[in-house]
C-alpha positions, 0 to 999 in steps of 0.5 A: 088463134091461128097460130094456135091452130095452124103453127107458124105458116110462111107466105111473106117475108114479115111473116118470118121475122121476128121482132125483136129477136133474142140473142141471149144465147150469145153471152153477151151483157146488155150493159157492156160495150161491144162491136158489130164484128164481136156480134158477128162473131158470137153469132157464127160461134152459135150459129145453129142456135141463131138458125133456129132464133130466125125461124124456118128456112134459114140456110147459112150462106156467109159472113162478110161475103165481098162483092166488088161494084165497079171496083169498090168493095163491099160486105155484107155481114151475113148471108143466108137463103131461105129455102121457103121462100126461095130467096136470099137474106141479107143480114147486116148488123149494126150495134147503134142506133139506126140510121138512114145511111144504114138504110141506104146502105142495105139498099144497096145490097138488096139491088146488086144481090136482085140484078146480079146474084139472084136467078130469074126462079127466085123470088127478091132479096130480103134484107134485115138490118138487126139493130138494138134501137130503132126509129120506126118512122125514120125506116118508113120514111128513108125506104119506099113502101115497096121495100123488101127491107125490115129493121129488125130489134134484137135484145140480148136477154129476155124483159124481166117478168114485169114487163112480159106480163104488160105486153101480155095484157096489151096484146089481149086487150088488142086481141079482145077489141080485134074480137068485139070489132070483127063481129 
């Protein structure tokens, strides 16, 4: 409701993700086999359509910017700043299932971008591991609770009308036992 009544309002970084996230717009089929570098690059080929999929504040920094750590290379697939929230998004992508090291990985990014990239008026670096399949216990477990780091679904089309229409009666049902429990 209020959603409904307010619009989408932003004062944490779970209140900007979506899950999952539809990349339908990208043309690729969820049936074919495809790489994380043609993922990227479908994205960069939509981009302004990918902004508006992520949601408000997105602004578009790089794809596969380097940084070098005591002489190795690294990258970060992409990078973008959120003017809301006054902070840098990290974005990795990944076309497996998720794992731990993956985890470990974004880790990483997130603390070199919070020690050496970001300055003392921004807030801490986010980092969105975009994932087709996810296990959410495996993510609670690798990362600690203070994490600023979200595994985010994403799928490349819309359910079909069966299944939107289930998840549409759960979430009322959730909602209604909300109501009944809140009075």
């Amino acid at each position: 409701m209020r959603l409904a009544n307010e619009g989408q309002t932003i004062e944490k970084p779970t209140d900007l993700l979506k899950n999952p996230l539809t990349l339908e717009f990208l043309g690729l089929k969820p049936d074919a086999s495809y790489s994380e570098s043609k993922l990227e690059s479908a994205i960069i080929d939509k981009l302004q359509m990918f902004l508006l999929e992520l949601g408000k504040g997105f602004l578009f920094e790089g794809r596969q910017k380097r940084f070098t750590f005591e002489e190795d290379n690294f990258y970060v697939d992409l990078v973008f700043y959120n003017r809301l929230l006054q902070c840098y998004v990290l974005i990795d992508l990944k076309t497996d299932k998720l794992t731990h090291q993956d985890l470990g990985q974004m880790q990483m990014y997130v603390n070199y971008f919070d020690r050496y990239v970001k300055t003392d008026f921004e807030k801490p670096t986010i980092g969105i591991l975009l994932c087709e399949t996810k296990n959410d216990a495996l993510v609670e477990l690798t990362l600690p609770k203070d994490a600023n780091i979200y595994a985010q679904q994403y799928a490349l089309c819309l359910p079909d009308k069966a299944l939107l229409q289930k998840k549409l009666a759960e979430w009322i049902a959730e909602y209604k036992g909300y109501e009944i429990g809140s009075r």
